[in-house]
N, CA, C, O and CB atoms as a CASP TS submission, in Angstrom:
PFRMAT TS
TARGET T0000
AUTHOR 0000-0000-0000
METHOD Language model
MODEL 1
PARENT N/A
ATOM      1  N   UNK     1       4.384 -82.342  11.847  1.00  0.00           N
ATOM      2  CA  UNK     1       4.452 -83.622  11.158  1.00  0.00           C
ATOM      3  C   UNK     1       5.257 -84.615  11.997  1.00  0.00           C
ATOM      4  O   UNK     1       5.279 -84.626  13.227  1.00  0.00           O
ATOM      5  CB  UNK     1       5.080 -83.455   9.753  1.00  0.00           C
ATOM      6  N   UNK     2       5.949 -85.490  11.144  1.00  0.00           N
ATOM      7  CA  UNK     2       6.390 -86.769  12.188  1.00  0.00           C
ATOM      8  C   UNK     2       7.911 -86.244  12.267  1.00  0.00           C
ATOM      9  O   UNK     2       8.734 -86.895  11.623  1.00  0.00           O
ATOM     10  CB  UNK     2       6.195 -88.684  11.469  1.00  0.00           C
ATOM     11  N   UNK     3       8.297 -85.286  12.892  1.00  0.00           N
ATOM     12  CA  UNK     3       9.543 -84.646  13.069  1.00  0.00           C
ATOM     13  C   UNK     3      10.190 -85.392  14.928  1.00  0.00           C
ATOM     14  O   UNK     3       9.569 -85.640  15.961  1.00  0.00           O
ATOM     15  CB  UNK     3       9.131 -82.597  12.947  1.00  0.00           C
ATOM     16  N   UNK     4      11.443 -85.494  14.609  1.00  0.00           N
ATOM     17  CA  UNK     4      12.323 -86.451  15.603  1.00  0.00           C
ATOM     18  C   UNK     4      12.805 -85.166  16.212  1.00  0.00           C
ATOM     19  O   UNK     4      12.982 -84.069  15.682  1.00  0.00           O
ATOM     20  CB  UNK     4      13.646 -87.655  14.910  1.00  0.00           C
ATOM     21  N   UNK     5      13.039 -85.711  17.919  1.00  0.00           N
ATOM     22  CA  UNK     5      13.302 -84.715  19.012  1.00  0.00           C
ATOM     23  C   UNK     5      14.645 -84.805  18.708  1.00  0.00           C
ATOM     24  O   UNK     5      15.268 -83.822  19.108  1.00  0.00           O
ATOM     25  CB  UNK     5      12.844 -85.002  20.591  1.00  0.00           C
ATOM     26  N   UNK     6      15.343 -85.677  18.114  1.00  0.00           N
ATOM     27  CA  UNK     6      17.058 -85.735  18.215  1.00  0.00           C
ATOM     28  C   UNK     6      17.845 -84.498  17.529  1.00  0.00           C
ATOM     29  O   UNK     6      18.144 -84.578  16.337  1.00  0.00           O
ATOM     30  CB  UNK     6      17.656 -87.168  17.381  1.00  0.00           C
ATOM     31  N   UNK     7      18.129 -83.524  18.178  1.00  0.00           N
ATOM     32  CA  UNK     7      18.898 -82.237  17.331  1.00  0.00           C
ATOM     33  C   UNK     7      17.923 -81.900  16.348  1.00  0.00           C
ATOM     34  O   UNK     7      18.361 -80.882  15.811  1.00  0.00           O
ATOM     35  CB  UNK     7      20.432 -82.611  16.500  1.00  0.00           C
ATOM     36  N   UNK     8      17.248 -82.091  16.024  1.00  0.00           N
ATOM     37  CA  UNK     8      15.677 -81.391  15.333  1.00  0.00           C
ATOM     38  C   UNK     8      16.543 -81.876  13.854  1.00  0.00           C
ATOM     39  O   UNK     8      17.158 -81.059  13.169  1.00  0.00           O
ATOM     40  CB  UNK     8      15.115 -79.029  15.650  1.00  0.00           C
ATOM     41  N   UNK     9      16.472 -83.021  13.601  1.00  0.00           N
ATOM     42  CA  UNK     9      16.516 -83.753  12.780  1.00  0.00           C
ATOM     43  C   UNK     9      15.577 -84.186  11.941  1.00  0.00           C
ATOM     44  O   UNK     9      14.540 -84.111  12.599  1.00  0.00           O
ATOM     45  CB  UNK     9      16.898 -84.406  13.178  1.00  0.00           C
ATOM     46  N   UNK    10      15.349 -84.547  11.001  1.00  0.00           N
ATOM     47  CA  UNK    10      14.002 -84.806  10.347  1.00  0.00           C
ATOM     48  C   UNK    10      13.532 -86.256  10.165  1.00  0.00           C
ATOM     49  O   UNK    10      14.445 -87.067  10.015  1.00  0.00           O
ATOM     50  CB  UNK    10      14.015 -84.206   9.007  1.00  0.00           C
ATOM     51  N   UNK    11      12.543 -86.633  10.153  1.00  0.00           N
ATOM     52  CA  UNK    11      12.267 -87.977  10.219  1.00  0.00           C
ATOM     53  C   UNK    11      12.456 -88.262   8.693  1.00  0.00           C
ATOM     54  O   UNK    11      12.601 -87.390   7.836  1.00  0.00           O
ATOM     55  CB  UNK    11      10.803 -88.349  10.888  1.00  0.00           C
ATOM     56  N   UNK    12      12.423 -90.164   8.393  1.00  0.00           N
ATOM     57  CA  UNK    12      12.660 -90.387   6.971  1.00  0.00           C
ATOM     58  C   UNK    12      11.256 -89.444   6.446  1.00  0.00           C
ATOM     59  O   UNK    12      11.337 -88.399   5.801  1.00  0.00           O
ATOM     60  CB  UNK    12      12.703 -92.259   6.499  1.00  0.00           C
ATOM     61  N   UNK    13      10.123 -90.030   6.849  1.00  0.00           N
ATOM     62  CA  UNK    13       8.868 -89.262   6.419  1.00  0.00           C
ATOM     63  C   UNK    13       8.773 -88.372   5.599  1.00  0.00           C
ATOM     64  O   UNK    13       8.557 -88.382   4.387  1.00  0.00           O
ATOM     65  CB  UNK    13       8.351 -88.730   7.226  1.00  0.00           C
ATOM     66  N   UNK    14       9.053 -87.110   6.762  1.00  0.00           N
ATOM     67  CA  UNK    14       9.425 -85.411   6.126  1.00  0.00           C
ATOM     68  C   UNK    14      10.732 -85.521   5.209  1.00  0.00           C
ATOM     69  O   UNK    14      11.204 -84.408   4.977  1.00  0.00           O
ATOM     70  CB  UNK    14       9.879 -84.102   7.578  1.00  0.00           C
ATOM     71  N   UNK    15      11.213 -86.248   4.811  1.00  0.00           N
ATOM     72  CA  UNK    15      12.362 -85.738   4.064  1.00  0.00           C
ATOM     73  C   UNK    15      11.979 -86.466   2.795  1.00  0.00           C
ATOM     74  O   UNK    15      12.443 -86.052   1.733  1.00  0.00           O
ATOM     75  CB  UNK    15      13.915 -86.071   4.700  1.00  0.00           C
ATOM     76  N   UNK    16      11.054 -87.670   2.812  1.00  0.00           N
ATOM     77  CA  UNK    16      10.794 -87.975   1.763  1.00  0.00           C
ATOM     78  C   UNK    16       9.300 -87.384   1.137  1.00  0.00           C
ATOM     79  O   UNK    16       8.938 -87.637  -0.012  1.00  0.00           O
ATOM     80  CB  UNK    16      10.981 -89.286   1.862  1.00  0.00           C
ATOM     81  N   UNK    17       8.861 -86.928   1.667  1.00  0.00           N
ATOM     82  CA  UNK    17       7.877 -85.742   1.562  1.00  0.00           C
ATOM     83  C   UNK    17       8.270 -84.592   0.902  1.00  0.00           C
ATOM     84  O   UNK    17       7.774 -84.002  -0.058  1.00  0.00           O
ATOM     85  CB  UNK    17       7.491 -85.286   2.791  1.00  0.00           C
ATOM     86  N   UNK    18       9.346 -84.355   1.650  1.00  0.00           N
ATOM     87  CA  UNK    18      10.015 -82.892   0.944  1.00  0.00           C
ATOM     88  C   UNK    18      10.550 -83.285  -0.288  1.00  0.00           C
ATOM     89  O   UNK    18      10.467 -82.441  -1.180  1.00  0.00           O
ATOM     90  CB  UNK    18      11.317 -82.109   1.818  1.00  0.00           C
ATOM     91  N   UNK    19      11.219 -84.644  -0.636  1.00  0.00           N
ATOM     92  CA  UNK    19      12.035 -85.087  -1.693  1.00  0.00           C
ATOM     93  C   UNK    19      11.011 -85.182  -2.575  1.00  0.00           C
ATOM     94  O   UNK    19      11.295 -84.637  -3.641  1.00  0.00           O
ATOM     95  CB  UNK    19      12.884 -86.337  -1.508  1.00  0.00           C
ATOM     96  N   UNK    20       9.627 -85.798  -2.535  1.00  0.00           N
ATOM     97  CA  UNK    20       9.024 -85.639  -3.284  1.00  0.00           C
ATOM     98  C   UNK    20       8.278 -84.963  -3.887  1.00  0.00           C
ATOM     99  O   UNK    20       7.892 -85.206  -5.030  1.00  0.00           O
ATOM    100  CB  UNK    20       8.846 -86.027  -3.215  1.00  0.00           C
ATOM    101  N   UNK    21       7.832 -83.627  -2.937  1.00  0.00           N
ATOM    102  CA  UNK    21       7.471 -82.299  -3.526  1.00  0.00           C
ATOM    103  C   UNK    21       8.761 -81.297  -4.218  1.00  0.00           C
ATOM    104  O   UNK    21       8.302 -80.391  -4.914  1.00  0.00           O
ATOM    105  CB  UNK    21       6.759 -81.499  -2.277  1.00  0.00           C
ATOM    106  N   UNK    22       9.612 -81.313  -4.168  1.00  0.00           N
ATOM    107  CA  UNK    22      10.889 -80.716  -4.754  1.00  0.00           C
ATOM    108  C   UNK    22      10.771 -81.642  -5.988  1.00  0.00           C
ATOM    109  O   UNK    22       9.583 -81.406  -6.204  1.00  0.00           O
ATOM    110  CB  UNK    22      12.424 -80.836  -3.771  1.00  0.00           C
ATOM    111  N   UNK    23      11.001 -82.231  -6.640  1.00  0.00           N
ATOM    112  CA  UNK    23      10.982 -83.509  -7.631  1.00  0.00           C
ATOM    113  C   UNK    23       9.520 -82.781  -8.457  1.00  0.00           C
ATOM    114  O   UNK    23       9.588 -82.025  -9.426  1.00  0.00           O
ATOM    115  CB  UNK    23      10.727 -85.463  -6.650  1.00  0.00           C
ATOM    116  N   UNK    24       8.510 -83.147  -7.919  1.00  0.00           N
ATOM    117  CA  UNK    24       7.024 -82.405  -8.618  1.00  0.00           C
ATOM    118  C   UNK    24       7.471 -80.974  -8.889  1.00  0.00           C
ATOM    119  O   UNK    24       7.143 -80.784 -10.060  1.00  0.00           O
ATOM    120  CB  UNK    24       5.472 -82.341  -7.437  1.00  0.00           C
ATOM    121  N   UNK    25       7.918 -80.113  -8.528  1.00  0.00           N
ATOM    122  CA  UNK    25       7.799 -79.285  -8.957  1.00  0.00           C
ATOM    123  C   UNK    25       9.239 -78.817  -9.749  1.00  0.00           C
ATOM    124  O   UNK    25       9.570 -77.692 -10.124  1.00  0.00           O
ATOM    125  CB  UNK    25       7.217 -78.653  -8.044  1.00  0.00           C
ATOM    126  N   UNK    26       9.951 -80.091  -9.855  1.00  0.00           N
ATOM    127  CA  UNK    26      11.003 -79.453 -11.239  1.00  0.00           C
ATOM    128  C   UNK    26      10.842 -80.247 -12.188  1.00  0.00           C
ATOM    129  O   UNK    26      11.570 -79.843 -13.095  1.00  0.00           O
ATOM    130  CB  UNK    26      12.682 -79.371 -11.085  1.00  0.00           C
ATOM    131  N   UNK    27      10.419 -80.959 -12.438  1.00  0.00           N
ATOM    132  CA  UNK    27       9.483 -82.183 -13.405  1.00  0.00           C
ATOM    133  C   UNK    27       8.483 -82.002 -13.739  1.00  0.00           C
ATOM    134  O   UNK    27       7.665 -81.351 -13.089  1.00  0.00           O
ATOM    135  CB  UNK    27       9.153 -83.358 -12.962  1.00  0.00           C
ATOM    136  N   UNK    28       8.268 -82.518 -14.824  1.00  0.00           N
ATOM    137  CA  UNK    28       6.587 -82.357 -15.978  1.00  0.00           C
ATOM    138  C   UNK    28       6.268 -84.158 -15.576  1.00  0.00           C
ATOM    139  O   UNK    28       6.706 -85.140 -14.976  1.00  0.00           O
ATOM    140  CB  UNK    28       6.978 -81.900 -18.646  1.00  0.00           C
ATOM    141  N   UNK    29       5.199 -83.656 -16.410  1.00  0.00           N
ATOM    142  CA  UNK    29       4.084 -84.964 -16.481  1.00  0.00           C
ATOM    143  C   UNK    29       5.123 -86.252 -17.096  1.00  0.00           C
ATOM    144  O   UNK    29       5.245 -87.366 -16.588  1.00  0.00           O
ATOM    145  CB  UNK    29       2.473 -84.567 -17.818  1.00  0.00           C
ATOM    146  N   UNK    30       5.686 -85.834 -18.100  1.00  0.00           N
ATOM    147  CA  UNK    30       6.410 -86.127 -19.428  1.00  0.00           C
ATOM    148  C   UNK    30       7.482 -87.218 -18.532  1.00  0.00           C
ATOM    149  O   UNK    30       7.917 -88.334 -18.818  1.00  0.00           O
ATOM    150  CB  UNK    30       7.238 -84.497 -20.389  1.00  0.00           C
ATOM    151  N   UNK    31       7.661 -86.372 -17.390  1.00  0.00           N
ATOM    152  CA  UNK    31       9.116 -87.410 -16.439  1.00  0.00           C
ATOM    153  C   UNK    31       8.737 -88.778 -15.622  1.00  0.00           C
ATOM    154  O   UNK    31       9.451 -89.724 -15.289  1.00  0.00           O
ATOM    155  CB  UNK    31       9.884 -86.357 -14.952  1.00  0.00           C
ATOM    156  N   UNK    32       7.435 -88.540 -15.438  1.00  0.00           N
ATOM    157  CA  UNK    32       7.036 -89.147 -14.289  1.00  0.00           C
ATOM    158  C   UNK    32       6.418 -90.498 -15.441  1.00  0.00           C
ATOM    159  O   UNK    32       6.155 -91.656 -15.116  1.00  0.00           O
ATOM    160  CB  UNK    32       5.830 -88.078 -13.110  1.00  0.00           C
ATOM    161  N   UNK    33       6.318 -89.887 -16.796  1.00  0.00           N
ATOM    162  CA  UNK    33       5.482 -91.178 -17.853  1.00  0.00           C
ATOM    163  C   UNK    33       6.781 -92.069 -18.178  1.00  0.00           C
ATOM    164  O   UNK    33       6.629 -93.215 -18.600  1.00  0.00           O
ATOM    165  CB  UNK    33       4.610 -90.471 -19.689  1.00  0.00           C
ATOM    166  N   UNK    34       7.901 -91.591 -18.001  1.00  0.00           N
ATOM    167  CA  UNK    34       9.031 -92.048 -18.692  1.00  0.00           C
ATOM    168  C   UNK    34       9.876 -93.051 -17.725  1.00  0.00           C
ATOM    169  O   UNK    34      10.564 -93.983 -18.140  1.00  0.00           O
ATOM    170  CB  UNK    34       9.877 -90.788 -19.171  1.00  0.00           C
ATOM    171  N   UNK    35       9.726 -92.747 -16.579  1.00  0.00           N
ATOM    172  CA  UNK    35       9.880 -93.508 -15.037  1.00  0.00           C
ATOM    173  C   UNK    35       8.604 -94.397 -14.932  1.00  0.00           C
ATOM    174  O   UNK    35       8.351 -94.710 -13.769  1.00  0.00           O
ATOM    175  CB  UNK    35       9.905 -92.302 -13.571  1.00  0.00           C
ATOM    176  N   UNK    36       8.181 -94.633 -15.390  1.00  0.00           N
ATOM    177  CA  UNK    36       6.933 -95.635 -15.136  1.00  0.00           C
ATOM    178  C   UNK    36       6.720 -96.628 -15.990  1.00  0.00           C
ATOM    179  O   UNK    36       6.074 -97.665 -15.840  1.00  0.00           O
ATOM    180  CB  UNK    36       5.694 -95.015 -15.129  1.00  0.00           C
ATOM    181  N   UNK    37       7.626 -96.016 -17.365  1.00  0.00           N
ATOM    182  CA  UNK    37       7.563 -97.421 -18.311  1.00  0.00           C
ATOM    183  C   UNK    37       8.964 -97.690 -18.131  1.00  0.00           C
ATOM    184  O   UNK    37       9.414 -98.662 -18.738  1.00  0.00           O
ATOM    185  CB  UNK    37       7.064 -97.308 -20.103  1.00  0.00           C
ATOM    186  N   UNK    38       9.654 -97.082 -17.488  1.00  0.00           N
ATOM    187  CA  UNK    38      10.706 -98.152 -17.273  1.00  0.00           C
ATOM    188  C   UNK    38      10.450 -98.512 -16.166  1.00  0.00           C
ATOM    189  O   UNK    38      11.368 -99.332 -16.150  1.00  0.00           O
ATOM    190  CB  UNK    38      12.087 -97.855 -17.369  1.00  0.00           C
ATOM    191  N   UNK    39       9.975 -98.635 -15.139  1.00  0.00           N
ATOM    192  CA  UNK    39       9.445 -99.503 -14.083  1.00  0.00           C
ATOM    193  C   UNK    39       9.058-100.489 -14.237  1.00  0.00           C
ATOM    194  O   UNK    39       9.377-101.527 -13.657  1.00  0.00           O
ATOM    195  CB  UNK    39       8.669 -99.177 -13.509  1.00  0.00           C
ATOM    196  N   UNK    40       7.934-100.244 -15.443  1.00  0.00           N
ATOM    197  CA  UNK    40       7.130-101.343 -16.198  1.00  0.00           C
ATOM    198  C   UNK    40       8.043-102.240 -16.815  1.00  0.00           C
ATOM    199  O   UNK    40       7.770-103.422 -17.021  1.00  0.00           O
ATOM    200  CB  UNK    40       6.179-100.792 -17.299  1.00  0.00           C
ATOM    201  N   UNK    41       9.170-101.677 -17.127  1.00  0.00           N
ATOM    202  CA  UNK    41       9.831-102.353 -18.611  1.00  0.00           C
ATOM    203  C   UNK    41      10.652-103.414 -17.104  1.00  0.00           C
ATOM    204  O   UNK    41      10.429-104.622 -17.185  1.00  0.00           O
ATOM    205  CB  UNK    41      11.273-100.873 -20.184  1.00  0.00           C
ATOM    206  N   UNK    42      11.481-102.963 -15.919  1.00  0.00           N
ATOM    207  CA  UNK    42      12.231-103.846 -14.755  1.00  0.00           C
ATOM    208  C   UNK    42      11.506-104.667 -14.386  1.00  0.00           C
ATOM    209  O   UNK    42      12.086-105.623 -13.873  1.00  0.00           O
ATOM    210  CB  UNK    42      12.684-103.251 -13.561  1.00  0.00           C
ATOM    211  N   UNK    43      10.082-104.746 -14.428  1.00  0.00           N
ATOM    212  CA  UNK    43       9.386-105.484 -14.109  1.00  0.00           C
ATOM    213  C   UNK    43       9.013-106.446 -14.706  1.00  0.00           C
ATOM    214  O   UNK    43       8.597-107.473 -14.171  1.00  0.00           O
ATOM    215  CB  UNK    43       8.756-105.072 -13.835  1.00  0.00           C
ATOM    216  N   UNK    44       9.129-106.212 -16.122  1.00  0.00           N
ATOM    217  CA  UNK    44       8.392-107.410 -17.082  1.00  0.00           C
ATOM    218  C   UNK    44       7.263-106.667 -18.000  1.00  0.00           C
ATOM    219  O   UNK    44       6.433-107.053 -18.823  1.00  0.00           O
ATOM    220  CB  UNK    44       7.527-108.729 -16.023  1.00  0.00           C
ATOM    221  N   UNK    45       7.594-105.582 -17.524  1.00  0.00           N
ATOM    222  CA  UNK    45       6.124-105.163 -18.594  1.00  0.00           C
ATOM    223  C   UNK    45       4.881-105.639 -18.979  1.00  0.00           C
ATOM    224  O   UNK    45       4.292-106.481 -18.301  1.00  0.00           O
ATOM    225  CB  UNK    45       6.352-105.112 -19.704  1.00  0.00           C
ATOM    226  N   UNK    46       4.449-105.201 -19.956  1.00  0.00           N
ATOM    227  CA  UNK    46       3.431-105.846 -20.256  1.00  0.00           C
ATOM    228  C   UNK    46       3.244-107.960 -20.437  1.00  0.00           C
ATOM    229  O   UNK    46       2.357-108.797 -20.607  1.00  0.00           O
ATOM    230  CB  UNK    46       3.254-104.994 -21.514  1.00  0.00           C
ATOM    231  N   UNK    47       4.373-107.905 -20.296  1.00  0.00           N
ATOM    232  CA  UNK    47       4.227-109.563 -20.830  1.00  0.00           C
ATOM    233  C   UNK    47       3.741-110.194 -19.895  1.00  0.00           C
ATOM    234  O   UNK    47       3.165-111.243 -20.184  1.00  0.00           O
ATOM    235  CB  UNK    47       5.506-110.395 -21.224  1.00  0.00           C
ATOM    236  N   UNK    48       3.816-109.725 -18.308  1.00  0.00           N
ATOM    237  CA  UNK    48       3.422-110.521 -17.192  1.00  0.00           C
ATOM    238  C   UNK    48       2.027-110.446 -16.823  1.00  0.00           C
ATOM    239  O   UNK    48       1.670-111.060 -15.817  1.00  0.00           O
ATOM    240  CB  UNK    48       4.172-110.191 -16.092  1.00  0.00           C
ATOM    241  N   UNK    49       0.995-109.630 -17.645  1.00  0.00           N
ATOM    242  CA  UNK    49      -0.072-109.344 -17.063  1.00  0.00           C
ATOM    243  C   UNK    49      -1.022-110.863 -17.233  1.00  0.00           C
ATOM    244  O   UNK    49      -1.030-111.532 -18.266  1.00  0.00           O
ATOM    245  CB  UNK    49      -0.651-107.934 -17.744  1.00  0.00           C
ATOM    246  N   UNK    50      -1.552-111.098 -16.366  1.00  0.00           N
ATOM    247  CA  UNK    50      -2.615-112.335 -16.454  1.00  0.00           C
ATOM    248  C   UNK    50      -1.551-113.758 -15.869  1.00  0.00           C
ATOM    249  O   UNK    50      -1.899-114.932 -15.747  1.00  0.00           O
ATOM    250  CB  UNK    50      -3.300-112.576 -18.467  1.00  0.00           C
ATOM    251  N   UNK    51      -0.268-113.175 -15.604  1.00  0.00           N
ATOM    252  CA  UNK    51       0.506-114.706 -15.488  1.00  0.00           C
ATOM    253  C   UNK    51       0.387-114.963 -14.135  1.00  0.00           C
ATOM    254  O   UNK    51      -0.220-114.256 -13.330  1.00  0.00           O
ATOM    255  CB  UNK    51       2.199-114.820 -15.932  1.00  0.00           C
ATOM    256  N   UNK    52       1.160-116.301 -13.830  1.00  0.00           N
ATOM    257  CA  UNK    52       1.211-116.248 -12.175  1.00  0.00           C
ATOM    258  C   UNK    52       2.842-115.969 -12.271  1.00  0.00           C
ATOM    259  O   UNK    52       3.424-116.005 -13.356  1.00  0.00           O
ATOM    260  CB  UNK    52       0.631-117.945 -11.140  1.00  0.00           C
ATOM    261  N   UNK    53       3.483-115.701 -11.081  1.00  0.00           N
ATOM    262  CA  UNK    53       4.880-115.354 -10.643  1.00  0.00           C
ATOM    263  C   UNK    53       5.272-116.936 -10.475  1.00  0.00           C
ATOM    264  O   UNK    53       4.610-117.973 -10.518  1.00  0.00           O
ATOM    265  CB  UNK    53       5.024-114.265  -9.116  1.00  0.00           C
ATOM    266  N   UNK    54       6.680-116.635 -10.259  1.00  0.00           N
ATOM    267  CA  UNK    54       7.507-117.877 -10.504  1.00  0.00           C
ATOM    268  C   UNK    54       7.623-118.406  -9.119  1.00  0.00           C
ATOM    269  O   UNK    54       8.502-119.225  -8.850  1.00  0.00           O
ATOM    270  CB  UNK    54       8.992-117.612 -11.221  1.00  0.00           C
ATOM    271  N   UNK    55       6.565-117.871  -8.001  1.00  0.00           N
ATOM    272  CA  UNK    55       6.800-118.917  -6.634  1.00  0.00           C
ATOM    273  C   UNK    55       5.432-119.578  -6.756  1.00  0.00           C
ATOM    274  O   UNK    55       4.946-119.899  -5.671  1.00  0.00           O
ATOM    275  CB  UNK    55       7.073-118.080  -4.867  1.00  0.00           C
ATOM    276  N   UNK    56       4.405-119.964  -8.281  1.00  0.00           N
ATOM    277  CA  UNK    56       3.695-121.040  -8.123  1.00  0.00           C
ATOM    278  C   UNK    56       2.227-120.341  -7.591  1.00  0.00           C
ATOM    279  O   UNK    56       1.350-121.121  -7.218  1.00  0.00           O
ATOM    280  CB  UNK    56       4.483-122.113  -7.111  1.00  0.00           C
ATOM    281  N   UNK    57       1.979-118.976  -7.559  1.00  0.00           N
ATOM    282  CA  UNK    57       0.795-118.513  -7.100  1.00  0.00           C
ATOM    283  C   UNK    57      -0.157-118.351  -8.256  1.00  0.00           C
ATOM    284  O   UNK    57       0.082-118.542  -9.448  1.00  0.00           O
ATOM    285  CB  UNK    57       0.992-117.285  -6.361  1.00  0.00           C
ATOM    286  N   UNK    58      -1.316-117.953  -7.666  1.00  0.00           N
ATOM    287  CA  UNK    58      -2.245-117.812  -8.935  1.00  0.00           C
ATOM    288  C   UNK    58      -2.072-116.302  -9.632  1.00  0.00           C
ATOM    289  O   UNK    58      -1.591-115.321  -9.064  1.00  0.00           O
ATOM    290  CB  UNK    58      -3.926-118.043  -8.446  1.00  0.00           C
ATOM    291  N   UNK    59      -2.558-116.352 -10.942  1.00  0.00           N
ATOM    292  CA  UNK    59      -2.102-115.003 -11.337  1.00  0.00           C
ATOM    293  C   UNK    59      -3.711-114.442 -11.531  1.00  0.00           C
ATOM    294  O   UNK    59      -4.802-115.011 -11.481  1.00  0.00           O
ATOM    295  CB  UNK    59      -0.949-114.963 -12.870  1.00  0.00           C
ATOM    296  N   UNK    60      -3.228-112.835 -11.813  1.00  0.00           N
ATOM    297  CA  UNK    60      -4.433-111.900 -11.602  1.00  0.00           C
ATOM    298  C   UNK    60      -5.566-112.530 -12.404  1.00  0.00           C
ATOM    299  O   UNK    60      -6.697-112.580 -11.920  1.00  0.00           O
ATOM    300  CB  UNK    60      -4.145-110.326 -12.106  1.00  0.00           C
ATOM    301  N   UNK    61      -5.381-112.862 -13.241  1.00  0.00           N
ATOM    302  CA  UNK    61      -6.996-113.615 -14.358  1.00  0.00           C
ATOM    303  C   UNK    61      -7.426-114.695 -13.534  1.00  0.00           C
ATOM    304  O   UNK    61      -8.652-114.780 -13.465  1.00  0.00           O
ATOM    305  CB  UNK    61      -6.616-114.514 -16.265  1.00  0.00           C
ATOM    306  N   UNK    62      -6.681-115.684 -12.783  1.00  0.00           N
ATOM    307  CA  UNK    62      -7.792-116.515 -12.306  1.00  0.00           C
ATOM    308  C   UNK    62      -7.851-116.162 -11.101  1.00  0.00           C
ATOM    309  O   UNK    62      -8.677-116.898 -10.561  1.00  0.00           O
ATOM    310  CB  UNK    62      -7.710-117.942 -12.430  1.00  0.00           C
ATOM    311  N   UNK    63      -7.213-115.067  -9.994  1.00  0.00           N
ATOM    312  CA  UNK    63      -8.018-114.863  -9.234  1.00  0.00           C
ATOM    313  C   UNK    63      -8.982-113.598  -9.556  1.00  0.00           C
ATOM    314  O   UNK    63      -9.429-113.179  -8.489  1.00  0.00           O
ATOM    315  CB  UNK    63      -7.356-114.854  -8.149  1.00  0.00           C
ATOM    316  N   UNK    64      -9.454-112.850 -10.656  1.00  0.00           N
ATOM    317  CA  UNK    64     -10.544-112.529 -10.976  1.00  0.00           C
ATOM    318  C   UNK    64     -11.571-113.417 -11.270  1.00  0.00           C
ATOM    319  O   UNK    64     -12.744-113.077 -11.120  1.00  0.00           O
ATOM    320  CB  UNK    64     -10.388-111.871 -11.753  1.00  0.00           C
ATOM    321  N   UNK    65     -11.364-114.139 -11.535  1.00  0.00           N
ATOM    322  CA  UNK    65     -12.400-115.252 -12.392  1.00  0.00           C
ATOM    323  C   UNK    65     -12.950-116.381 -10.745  1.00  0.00           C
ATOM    324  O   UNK    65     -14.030-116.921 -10.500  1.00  0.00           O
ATOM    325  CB  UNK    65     -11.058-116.542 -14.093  1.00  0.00           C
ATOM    326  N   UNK    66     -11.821-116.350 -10.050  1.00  0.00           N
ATOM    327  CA  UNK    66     -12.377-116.811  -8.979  1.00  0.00           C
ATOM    328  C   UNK    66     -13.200-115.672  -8.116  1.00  0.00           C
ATOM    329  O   UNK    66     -14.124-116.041  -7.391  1.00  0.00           O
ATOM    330  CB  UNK    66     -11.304-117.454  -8.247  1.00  0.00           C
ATOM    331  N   UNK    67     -12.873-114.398  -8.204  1.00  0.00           N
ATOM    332  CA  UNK    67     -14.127-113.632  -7.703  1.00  0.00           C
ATOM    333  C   UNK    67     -13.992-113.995  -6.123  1.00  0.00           C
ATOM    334  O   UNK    67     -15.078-114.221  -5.588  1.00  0.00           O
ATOM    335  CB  UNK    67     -15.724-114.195  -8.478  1.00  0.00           C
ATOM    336  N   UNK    68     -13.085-114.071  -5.456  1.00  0.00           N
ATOM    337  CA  UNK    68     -13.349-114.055  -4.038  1.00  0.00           C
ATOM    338  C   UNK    68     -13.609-115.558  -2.995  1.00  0.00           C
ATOM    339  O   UNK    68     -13.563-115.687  -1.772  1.00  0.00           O
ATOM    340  CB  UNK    68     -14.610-113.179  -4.030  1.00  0.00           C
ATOM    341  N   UNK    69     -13.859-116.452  -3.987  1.00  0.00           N
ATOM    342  CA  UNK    69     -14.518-117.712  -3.654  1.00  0.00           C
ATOM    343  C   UNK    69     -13.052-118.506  -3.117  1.00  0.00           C
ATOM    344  O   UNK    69     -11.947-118.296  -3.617  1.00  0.00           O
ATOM    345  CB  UNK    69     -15.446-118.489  -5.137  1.00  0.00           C
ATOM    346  N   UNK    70     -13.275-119.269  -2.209  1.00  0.00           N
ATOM    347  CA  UNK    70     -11.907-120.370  -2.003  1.00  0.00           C
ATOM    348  C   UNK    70     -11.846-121.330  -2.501  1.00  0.00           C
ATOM    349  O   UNK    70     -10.870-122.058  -2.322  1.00  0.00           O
ATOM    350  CB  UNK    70     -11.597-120.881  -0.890  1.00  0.00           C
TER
END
């Protein structure tokens, strides 16, 4: 894998690879649903869907509705 020649050190990569297979396998489904709505919840949750962000861009509904077009 993407392993570093320095003292056989591990790259961020492999260690966050490893961090994240160690994590899957001491955790249920149940952990990973509960980390995701609070992700959702730091984010704004549901309230932001369809809006634009506060630097003035378009939000996801009208660039669906624009479909690709400029």
């Amino acid at each position: 894998m993407a392993r570093n020649d320095d003292n056989n050190k591990m790259s961020r990569e492999e260690a966050g690879r490893m961090g994240g297979e160690a994590t899957a396998r001491t955790h249920d489904k149940a952990f990973y649903q509960e980390i995701g709505e609070k992700g959702g919840e730091a984010r704004g949750g549901s309230n932001n869907r369809g809006q634009s962000d506060d630097r003035g861009g378009m939000s996801r509904e009208e660039a669906g509705r624009k479909g690709g077009r400029s």
